[in-house]
DRENVEX-97820 format. One record per atom (N, C-alpha, C): atom name; residue number from 1; residue in one letter; x, y negated, z. Coordinates in steps of 0.2 Angstrom, whole numbers, padded with zeros to 4 digits. Atoms other than C-alpha are relative to their C-alpha. Example, Ala and Ser with C-alpha at 12.3 -4.5 7.8 and 13.67 -1.06 7.14 Angstrom:
! DRENVEX-97820
site: N, pos: 1, code: A, c1: 0004, c2: 0006, c3: 0000 $
site: CA, pos: 1, code: A, c1: 0062, c2: 0022, c3: 0039 $
site: C, pos: 1, code: A, c1: 0004, c2: -0006, c3: 0000 $
site: N, pos: 2, code: S, c1: -0004, c2: 0006, c3: -0001 $
site: CA, pos: 2, code: S, c1: 0068, c2: 0005, c3: 0036 $
site: C, pos: 2, code: S, c1: -0004, c2: -0005, c3: 0003 $
***
This chain:
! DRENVEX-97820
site: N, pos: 1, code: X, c1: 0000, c2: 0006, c3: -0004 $
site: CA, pos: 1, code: X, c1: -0087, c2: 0059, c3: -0031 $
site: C, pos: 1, code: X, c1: 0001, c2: 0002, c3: 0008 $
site: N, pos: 2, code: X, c1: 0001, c2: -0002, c3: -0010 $
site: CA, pos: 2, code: X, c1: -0082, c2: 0059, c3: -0010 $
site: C, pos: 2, code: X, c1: -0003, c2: -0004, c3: 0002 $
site: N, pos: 3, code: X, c1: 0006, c2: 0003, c3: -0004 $
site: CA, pos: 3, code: X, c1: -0095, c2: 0052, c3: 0000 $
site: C, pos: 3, code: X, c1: 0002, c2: 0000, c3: 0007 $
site: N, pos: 4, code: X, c1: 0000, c2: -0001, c3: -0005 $
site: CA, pos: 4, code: X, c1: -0092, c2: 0048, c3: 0016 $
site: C, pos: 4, code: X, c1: -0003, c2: -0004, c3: 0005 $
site: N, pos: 5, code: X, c1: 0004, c2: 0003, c3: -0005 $
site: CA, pos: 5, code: X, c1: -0101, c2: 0041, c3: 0032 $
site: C, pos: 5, code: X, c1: 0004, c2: -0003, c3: 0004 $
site: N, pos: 6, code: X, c1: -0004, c2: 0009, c3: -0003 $
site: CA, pos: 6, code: X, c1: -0096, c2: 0025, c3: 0040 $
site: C, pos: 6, code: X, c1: -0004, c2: 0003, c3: 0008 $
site: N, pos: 7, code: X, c1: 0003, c2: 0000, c3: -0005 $
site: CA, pos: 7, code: X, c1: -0099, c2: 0031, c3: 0061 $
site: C, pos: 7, code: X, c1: -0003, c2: -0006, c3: 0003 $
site: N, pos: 8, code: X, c1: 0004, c2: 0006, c3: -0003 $
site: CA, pos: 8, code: X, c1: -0106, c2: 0020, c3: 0073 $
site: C, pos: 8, code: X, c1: 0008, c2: -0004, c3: 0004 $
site: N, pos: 9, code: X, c1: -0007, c2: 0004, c3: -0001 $
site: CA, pos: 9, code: X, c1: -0087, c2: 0015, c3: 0078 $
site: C, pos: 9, code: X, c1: 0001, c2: -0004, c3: -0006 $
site: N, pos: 10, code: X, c1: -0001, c2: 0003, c3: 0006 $
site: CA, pos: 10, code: X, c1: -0086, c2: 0010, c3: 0059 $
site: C, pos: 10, code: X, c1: 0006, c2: 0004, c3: 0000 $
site: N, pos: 11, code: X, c1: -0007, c2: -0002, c3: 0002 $
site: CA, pos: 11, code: X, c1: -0073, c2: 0024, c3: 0056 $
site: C, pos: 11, code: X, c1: -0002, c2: 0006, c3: -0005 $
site: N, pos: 12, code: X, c1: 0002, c2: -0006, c3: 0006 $
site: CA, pos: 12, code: X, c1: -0071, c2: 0037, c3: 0040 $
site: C, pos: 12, code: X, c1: 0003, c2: 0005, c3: 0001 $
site: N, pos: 13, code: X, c1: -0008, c2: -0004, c3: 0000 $
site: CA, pos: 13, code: X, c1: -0062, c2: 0053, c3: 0039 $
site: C, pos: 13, code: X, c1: -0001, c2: -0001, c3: -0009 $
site: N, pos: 14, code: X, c1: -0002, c2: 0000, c3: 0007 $
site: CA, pos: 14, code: X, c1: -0054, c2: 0052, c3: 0021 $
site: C, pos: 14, code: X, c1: 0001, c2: 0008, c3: -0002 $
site: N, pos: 15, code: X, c1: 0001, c2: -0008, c3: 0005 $
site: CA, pos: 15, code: X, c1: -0057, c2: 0069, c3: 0009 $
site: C, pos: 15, code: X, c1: 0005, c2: 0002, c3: 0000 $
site: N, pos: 16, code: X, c1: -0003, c2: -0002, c3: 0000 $
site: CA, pos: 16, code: X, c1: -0046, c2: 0080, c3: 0012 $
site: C, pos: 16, code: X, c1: 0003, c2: 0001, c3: -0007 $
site: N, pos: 17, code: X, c1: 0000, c2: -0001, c3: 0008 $
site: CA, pos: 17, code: X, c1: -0045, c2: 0082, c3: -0008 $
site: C, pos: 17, code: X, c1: 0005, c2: -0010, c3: -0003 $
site: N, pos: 18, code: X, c1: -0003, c2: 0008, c3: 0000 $
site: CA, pos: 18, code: X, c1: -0040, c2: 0062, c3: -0007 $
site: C, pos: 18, code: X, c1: 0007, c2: 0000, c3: 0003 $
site: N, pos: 19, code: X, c1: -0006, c2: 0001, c3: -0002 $
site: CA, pos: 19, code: X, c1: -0028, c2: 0064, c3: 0005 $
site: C, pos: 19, code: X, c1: 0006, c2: 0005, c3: -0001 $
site: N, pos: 20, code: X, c1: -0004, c2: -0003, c3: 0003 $
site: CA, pos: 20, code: X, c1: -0019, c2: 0078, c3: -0002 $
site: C, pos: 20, code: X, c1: 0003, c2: -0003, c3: -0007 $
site: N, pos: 21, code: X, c1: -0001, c2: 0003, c3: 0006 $
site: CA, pos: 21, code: X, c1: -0017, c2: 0070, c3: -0019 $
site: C, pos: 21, code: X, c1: 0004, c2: -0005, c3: 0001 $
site: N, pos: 22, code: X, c1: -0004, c2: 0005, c3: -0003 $
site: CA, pos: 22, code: X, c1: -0012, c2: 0052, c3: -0011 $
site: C, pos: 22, code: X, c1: 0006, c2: 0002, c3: 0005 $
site: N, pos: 23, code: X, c1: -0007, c2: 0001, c3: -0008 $
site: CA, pos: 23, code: X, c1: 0001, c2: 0060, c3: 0002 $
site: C, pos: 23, code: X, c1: -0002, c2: -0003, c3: 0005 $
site: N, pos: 24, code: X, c1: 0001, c2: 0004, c3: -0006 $
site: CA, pos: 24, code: X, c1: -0010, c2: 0053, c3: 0016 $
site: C, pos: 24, code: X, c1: 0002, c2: 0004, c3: 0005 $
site: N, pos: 25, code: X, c1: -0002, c2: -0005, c3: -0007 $
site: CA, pos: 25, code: X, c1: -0002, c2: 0061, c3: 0032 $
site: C, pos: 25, code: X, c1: -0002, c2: -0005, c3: 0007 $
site: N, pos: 26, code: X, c1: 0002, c2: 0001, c3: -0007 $
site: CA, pos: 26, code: X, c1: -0007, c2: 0059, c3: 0051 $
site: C, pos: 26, code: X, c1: 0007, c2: -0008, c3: -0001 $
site: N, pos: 27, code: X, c1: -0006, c2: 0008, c3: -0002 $
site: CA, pos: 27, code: X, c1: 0001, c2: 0040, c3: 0056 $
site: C, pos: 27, code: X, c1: 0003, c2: -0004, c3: -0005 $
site: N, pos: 28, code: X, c1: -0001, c2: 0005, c3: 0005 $
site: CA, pos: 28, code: X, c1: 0002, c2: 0032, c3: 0040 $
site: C, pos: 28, code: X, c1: -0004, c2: -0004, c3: 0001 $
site: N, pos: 29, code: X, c1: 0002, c2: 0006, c3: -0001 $
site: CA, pos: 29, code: X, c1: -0002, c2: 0015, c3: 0040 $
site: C, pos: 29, code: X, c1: -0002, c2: -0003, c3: -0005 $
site: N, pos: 30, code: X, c1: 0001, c2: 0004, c3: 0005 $
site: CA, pos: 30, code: X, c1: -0014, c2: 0007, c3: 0027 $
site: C, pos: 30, code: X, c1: -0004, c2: -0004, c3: 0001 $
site: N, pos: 31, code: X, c1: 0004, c2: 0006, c3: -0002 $
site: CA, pos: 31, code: X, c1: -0021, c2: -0009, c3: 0023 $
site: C, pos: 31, code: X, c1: -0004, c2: 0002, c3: -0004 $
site: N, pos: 32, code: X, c1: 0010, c2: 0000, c3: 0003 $
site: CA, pos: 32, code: X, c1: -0041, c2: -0011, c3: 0017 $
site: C, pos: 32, code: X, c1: 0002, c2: -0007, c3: -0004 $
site: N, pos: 33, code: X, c1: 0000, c2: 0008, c3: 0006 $
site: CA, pos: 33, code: X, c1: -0041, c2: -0026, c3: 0002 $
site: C, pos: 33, code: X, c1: -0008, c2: 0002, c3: -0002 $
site: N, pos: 34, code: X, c1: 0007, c2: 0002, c3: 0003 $
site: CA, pos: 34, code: X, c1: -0059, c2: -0030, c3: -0003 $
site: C, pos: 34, code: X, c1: 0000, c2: -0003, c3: -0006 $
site: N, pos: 35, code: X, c1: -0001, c2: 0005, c3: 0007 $
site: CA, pos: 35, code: X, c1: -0058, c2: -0037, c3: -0023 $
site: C, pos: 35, code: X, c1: -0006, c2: 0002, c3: -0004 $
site: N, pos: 36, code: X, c1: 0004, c2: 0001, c3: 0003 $
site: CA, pos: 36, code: X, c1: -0074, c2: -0040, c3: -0031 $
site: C, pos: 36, code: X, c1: -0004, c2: 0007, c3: 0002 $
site: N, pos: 37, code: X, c1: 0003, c2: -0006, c3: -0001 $
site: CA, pos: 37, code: X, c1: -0083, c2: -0028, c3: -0021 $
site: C, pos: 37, code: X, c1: 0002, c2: 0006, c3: 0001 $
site: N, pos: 38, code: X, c1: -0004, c2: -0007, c3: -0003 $
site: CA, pos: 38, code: X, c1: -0072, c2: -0013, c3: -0020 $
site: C, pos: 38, code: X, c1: 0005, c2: -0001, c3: 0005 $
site: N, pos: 39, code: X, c1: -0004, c2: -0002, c3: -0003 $
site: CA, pos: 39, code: X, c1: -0062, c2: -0008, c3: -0009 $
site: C, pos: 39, code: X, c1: 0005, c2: 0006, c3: 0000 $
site: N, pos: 40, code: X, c1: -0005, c2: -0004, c3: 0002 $
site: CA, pos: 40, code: X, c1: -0044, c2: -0003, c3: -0010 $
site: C, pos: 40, code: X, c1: 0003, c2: 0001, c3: 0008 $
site: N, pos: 41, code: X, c1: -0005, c2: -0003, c3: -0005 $
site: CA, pos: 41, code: X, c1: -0033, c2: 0007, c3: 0003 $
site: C, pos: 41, code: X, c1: 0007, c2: -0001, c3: -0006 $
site: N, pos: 42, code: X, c1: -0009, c2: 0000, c3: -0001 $
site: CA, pos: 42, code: X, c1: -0014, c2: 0002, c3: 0002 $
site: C, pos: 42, code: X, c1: 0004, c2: 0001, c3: 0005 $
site: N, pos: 43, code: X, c1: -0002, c2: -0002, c3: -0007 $
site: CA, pos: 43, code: X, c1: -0003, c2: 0009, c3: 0011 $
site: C, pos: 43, code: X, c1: 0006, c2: -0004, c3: -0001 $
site: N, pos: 44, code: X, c1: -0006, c2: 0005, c3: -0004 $
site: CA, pos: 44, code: X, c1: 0010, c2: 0000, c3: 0021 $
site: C, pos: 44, code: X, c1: 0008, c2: 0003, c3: -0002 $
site: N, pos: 45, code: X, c1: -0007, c2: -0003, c3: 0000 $
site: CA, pos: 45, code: X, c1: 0029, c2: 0005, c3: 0016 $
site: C, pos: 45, code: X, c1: 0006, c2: -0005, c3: 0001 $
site: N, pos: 46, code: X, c1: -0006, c2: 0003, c3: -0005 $
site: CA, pos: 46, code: X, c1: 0044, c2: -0001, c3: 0027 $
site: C, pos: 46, code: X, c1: 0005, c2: -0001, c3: -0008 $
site: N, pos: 47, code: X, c1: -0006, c2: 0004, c3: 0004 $
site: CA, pos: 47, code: X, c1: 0056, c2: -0012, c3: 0016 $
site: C, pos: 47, code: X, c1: 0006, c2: 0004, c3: -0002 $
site: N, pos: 48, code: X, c1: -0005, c2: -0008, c3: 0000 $
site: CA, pos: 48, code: X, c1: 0069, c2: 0004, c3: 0021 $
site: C, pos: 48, code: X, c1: 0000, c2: 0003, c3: -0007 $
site: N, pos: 49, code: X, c1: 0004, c2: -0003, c3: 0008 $
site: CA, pos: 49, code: X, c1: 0058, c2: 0016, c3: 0007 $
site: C, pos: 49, code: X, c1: 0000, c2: -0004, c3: -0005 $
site: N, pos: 50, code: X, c1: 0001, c2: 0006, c3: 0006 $
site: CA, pos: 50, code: X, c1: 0058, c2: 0002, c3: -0005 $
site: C, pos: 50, code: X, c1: 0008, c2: -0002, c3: -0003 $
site: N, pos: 51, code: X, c1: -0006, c2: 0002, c3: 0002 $
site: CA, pos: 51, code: X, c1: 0077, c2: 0002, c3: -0007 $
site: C, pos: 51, code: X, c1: 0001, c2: 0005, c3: -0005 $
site: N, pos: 52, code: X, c1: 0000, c2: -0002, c3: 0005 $
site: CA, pos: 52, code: X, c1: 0081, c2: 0005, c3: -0025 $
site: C, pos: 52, code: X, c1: -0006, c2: 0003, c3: -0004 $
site: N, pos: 53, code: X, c1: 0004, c2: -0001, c3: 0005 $
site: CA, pos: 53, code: X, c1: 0064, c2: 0007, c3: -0031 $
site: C, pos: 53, code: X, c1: 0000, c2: -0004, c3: -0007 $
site: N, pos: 54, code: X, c1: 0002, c2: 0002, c3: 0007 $
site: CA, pos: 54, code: X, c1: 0066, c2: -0004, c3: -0044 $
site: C, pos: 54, code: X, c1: 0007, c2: -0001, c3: -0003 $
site: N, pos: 55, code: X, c1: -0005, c2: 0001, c3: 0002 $
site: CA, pos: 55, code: X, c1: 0082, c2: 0001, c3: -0051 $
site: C, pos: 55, code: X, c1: 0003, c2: -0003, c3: -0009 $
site: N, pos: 56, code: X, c1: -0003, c2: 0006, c3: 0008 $
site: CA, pos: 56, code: X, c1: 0091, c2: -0011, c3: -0066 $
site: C, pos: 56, code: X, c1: -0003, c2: -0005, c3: 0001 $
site: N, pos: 57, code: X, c1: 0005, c2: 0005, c3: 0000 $
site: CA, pos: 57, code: X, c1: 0081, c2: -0024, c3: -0058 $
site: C, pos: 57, code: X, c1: 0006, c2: -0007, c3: -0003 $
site: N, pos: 58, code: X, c1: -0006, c2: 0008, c3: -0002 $
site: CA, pos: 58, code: X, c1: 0091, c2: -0043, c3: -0062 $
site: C, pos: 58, code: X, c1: -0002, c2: -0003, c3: 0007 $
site: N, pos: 59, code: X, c1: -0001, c2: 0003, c3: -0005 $
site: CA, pos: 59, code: X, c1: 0096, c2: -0049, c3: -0046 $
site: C, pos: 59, code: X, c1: 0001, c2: -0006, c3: 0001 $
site: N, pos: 60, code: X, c1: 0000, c2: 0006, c3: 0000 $
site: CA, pos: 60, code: X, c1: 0102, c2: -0064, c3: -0051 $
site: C, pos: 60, code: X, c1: -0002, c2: -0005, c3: -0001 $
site: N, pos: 61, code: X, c1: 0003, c2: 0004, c3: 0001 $
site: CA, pos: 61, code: X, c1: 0095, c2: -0081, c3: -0048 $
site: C, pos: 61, code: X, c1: 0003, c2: -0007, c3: -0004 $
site: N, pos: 62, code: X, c1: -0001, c2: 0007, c3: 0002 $
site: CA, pos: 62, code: X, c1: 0096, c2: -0096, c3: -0057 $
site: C, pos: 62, code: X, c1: -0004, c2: -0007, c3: 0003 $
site: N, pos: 63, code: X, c1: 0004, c2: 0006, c3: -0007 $
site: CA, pos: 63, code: X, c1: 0094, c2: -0111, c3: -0044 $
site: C, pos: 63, code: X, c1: 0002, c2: -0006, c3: -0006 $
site: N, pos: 64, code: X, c1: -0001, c2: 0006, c3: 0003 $
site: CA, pos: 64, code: X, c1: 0095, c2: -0129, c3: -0048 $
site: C, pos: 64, code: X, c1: 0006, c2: -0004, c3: 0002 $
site: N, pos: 65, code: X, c1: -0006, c2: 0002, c3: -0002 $
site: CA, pos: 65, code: X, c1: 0111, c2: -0139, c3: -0047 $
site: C, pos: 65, code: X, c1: 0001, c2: -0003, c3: 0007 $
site: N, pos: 66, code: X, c1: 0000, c2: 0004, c3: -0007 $
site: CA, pos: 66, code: X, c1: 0107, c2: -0148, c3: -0030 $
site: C, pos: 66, code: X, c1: 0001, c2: 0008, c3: 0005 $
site: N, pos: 67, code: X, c1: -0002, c2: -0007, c3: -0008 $
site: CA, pos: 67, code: X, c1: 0105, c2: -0131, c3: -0022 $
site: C, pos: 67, code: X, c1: 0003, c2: 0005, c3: -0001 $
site: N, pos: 68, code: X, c1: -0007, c2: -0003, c3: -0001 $
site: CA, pos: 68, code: X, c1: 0118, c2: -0120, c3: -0015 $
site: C, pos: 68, code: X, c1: -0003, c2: 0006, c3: 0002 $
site: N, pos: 69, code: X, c1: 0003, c2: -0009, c3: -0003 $
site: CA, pos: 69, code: X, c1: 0116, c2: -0101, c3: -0011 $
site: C, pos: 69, code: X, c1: 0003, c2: 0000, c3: 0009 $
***
């Protein structure tokens, strides 16, 4: 288990052991979620990195006849 101390700024350093595993590096940007008492770090990835991560995804929508693309 990593144990860490919340400063009197309310700041952590995250484990070395954590950030090596996750890929955290100096200037990534993550967001804090609170769900039923834990907390989750997610990290933030630009729209960019995200092209073709879901490859063979279906693109195509099925609208309703009144509306047009």
């Amino acid at each position: 288990m990593n144990a860490v101390t919340v400063s009197p700024k309310f700041q952590i350093v995250i484990p070395k052991g954590v950030r090596e595993s996750l890929n955290i590096s100096p200037g990534m940007k993550l967001s804090f979620v609170a769900v039923g008492g834990i907390l989750h770090m997610v990290p933030i990835t630009s729209i960019k990195k995200m092209k073709g991560a879901l490859p063979g995804i279906d693109t195509k929508i099925t609208r309703e006849a009144d509306r047009k693309l």
